[in-house]
N, C-alpha and C positions, 0 to 999 in steps of 0.2 A: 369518559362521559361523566360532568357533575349529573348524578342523579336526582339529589334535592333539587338544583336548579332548574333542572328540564320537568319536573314533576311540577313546581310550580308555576310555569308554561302552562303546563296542563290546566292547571288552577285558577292563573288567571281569563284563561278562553270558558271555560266554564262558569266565571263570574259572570260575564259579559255577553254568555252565550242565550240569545231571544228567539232561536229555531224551534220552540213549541211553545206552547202558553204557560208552563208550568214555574220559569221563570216570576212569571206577574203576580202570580198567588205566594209565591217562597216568602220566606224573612230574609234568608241566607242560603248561599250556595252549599252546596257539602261534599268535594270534590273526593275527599279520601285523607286519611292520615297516618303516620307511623313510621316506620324507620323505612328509608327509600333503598337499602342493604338487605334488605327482609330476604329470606328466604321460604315464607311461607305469608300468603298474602290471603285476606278473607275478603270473602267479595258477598254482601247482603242485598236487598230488592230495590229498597229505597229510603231516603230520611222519614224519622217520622215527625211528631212533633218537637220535643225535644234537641234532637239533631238541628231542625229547622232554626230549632230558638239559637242554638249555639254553635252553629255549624260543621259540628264535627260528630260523625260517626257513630251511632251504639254509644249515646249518652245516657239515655234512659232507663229505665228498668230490664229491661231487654240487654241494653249496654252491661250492666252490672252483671247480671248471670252470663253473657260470653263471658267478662274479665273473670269469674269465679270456672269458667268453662277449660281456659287457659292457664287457670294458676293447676288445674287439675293434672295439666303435664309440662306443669316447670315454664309457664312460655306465659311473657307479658306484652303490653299495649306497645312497649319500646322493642320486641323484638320482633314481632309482623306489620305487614301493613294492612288496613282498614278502608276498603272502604261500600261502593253500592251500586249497582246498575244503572239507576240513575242518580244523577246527581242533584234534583229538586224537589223536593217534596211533593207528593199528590193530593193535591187537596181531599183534606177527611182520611188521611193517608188510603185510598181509594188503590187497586190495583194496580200497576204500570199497565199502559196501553202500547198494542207494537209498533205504532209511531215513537212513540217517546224512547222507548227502547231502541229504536234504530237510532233518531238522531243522539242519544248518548252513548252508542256502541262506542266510537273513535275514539271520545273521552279513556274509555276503560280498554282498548287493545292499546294506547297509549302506557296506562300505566303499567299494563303487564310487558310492555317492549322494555320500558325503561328500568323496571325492579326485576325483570327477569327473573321471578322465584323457581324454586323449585317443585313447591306445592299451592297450587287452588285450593282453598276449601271455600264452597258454595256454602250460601245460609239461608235457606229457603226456597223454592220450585222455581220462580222468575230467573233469581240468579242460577239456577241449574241449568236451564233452557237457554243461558248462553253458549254453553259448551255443550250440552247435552239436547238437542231441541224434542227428542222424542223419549226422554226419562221421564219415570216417574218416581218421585219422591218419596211415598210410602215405597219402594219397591230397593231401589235403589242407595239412598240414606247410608251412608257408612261404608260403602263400599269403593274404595280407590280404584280406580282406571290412570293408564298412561293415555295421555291424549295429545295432541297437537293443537298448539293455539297463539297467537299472534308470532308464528315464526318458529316455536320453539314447542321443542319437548317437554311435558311436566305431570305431574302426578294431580289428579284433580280428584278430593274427595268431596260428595253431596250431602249437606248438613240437612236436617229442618232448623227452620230460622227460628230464633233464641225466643222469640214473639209468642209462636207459637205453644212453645215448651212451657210460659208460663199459662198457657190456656187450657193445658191439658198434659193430666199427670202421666199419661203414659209416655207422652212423645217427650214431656222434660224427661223421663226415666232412659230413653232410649238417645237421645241428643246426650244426656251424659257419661252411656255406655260408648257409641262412637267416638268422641273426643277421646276419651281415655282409650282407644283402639289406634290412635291415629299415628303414633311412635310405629306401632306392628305394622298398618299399612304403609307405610312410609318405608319399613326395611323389606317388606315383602317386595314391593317396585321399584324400589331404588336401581337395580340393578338395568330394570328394561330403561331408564334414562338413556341410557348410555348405548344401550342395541336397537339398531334399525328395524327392528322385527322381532324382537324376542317377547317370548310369551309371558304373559303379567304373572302367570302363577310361581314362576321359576324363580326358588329364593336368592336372593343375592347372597355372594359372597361376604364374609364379613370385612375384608378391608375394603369393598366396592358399594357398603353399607352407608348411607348418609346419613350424616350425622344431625339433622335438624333438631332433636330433641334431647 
């Protein structure tokens, strides 16, 4: 399978896509970006303005402290993929609503068929509530789970979203203690990858260790 190809399939139905109003209000679509090889793919709530103006991703301020969040364990813009639950902005960037969210679900189990990563990381409650519908974020945050989702097995850990961190010193303090955790969860679960049933606490061996980091 070209990956890039079929990713931008994805891209182009998302420019073109007028199934909620959010479309009409946008500048620009912002379907996702980054390497389509990714093995660890972030997935954030929605464009804000910024993103809107340029259509790509955690361009903004918020954009900048993830990229400083990622150089924090070795890992840059070229070696995950980026992108957001929804794909249009909300106007006043206003919360996704669960319409909006269902009709851009497809969009995003699309791209996790096609990047097959290894690791989720969610970036804020919205994007958690895709995989998680009954988490909560203060509670949860930094905490890896083996999960199932578009078909496949994969390690999905829950961020607070980069937005956030810059509105309050505590949770910037704690969003940069998790990232710097994410190497250890990643070798902690690695192992249930690969077991139909095996318990998330059971450390992996170290040749059965992934190596994403």
């Amino acid at each position: 399978m070209d990956k890039q190809k079929e990713l931008g399939k994805v891209a182009q139905e998302v420019e073109v896509c007028r199934t909620c109003s959010l479309a009409k209000s946008a500048t620009h679509p912002v379907p996702g970006n980054g390497n389509p090889n990714a093995e660890i793919m972030l997935i954030g709530e929605a464009p804000g303005y910024w993103e809107d103006q340029k259509g790509i991703p955690f361009v903004g301020v918020a954009g900048k402290l993830l990229d400083e969040l990622l150089a924090s364990i070795d890992l840059s813009r070229e070696k995950v993929f980026v992108t957001n639950v929804l794909k249009h902005r909300p106007p006043n960037n206003r919360d996704p609503s669960p319409e909006e969210v269902k009709v851009c679900q497809p969009f995003l189990e699309r791209q996790i068929n096609v990047i097959q990563p290894k690791v989720i990381i969610t970036l804020g409650r919205f994007a958690m509530y895709h995989f998680l519908p009954l988490g909560k974020i203060s509670r949860d945050h930094g905490q890896g789970k083996v999960i199932e989702s578009a078909g496949q097995r994969l390690i999905l850990i829950p961020m607070y979203h980069p937005a956030a961190a810059l509105r309050a010193g505590e949770v910037n303090r704690q969003l940069k203690e998790d990232f710097k955790n994410i190497p250890a969860e990643v070798k902690r679960l690695g192992k249930s990858l690969n077991s139909p049933a095996g318990p998330e606490e059971k450390k992996p061996d170290k040749e059965e260790q992934l190596t994403l980091i």
